[in-house]
C-alpha positions as CSV (number, residue, x, y, z in Angstrom):
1,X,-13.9,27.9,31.4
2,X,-10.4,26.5,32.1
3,X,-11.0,23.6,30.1
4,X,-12.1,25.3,27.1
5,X,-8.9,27.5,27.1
6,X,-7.2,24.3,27.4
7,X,-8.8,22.6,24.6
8,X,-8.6,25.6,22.2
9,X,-4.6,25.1,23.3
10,X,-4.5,22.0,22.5
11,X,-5.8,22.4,19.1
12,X,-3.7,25.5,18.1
13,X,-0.3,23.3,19.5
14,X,-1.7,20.9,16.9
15,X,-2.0,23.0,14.2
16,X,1.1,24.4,14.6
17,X,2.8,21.1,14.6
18,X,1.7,20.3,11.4
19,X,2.0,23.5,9.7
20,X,5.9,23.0,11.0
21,X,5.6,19.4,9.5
22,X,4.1,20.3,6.2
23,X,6.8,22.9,5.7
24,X,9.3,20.4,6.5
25,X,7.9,18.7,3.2
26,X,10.3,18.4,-0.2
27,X,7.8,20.7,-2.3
28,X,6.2,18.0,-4.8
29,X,5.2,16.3,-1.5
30,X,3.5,19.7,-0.1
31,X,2.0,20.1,-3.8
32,X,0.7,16.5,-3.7
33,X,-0.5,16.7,-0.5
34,X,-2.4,19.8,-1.4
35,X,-3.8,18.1,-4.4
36,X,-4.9,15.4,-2.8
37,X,-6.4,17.9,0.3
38,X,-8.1,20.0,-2.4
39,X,-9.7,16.8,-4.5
40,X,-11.0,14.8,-1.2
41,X,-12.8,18.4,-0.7
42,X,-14.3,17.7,-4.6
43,X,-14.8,14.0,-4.3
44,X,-17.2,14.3,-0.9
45,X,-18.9,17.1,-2.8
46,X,-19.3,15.1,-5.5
47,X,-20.9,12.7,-3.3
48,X,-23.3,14.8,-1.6
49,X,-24.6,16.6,-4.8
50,X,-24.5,14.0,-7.5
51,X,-25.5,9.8,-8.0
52,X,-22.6,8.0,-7.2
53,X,-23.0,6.4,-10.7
54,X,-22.9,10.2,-12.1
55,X,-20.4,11.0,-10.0
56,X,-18.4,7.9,-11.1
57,X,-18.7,8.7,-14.7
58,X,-17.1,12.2,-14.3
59,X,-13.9,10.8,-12.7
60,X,-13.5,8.3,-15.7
61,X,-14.2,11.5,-17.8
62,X,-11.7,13.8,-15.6
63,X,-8.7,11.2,-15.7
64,X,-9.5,10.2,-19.2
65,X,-9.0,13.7,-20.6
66,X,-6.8,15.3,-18.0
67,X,-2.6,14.6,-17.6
68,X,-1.8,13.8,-13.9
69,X,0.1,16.7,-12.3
70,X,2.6,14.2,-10.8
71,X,4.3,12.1,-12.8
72,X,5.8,9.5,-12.3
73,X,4.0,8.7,-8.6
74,X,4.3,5.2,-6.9
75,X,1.4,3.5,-5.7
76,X,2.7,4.0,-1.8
77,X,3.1,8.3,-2.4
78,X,-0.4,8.5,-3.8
79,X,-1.9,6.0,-0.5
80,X,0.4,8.5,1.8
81,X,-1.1,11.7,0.2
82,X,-4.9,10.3,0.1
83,X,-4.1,8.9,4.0
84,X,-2.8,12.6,5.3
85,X,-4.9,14.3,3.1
86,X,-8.0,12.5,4.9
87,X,-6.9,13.5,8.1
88,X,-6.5,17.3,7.7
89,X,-10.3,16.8,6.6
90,X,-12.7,18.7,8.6
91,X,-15.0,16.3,9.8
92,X,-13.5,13.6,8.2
93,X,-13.4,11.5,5.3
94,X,-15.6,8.5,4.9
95,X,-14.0,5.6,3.2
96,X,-16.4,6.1,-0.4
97,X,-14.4,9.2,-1.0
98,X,-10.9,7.9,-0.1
99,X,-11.8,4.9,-1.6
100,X,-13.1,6.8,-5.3
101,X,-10.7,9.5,-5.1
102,X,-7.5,6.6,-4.8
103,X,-8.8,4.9,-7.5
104,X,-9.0,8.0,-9.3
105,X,-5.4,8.8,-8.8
106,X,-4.1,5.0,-9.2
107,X,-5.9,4.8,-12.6
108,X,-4.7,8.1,-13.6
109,X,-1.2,7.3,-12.9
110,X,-1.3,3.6,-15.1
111,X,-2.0,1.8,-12.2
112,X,-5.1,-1.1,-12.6
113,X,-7.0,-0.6,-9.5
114,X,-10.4,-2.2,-8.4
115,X,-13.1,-0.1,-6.0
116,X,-14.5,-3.1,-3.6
117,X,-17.8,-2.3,-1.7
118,X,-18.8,-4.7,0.9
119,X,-21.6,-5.1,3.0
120,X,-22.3,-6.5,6.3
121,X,-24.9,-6.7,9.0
122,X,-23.8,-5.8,12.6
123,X,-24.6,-6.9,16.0
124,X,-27.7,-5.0,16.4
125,X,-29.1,-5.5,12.7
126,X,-28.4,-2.9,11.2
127,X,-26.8,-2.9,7.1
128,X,-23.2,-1.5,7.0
129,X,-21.2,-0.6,4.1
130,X,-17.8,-0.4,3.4
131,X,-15.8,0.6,0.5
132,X,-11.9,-0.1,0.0
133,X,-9.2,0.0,-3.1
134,X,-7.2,-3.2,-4.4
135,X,-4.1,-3.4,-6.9
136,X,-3.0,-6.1,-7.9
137,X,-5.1,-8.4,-5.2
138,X,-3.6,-6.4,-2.3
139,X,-5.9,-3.4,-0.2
140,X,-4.0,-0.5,-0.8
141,X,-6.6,1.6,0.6
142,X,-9.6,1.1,3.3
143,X,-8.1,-2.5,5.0
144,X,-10.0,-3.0,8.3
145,X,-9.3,-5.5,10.9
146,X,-12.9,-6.9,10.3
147,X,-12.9,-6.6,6.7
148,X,-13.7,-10.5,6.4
149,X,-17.2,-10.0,7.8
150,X,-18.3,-7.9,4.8
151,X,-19.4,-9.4,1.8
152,X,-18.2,-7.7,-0.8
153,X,-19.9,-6.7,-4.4
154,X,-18.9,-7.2,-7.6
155,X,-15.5,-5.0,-8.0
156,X,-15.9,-2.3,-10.2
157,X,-13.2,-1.2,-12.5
158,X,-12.5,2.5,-13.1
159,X,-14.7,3.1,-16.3
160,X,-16.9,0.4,-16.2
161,X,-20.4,1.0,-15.3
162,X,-20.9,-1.9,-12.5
C-alpha cells in the first residue's frame, strides 16, 4: 500500500511541476504547445481510424486550405512543440504521428520537408519500421542512434502520393 501512495505522489509532484513550467511559458509558446498537444491527439486518431494514404491526403488538404495559426515559426519552435507535445501524450506518441504531424506543420509554415520510413530487421527476425522528418538533408525529427541499420523507402514529399 505504501508504495502506491508513493507512486501516486510521485506522479502528482510531476504534474505539478509542469503545470508550474507551462505557465512559466511566453503565451504563443503555451498556445503552440497546446496546438501541437491537441493535433498529435488528431494525427494518432487519424492513424487508427483511417489508411495512412487517406489519412495523408487530408493533411495535404488541411494545410493546403488552412492559414497556420503561428506565423512566422522556425523550424527549431515547431521540433520543440511536436517534442513536448509528444511527451504530455498519454501513452505516448509513436514516431508515424510525430513524424506526419512535423511534416504537417514544416510544410504549412514554407518549410520543404521530406517524411522518411525505413525498415529494418532486428536480432530476433522480426520487421521493424521507423519513420523520421528531414529538411534540407538534416533529421529534424525521429534521429535514432541506430538509424543506419534501417533502410529507408522512397521519401515522400508532403502532397505527393508515394
Amino acid at each position: 500500500m505504501k508504495r502506491w501512495v508513493r507512486i501516486k505522489w510521485a506522479s502528482v509532484k510531476r504534474w505539478k511541476q509542469r503545470w508550474h513550467q507551462f505557465g512559466s511559458l511566453a503565451p504563443t509558446d503555451r498556445l503552440l504547445l497546446l496546438s501541437a498537444w491537441l493535433g498529435l491527439i488528431i494525427i494518432r486518431l487519424g492513424l487508427f481510424l483511417f489508411p495512412f494514404q487517406t489519412l495523408r491526403s487530408g493533411l495535404t488538404k488541411w494545410v493546403a486550405v488552412h492559414h497556420p495559426l503561428f506565423s512566422p515559426l522556425s523550424v527549431d519552435q515547431i521540433v520543440w512543440a511536436v517534442e513536448i507535445a509528444s511527451r504530455l501524450q498519454p501513452g505516448g506518441v509513436k514516431c508515424l504521428a510525430r513524424a506526419l504531424f512535423t511534416q504537417s506543420l514544416l510544410v504549412q509554415q514554407g518549410y520543404p520537408a521530406q517524411l522518411r520510413i525505413g525498415v529494418a530487421k532486428s536480432s530476433i527476425g522480426q520487421l521493424e519500421a521507423h519513420a523520421w522528418v528531414e529538411h534540407q538533408g538534416e533529421i529534424v525529427i525521429g534521429a535514432l542512434p541506430q538509424l543506419a541499420s534501417f533502410t529507408p523507402l522512397p521519401a515522400l514529399e508532403f502532397g505527393n502520393k508515394g
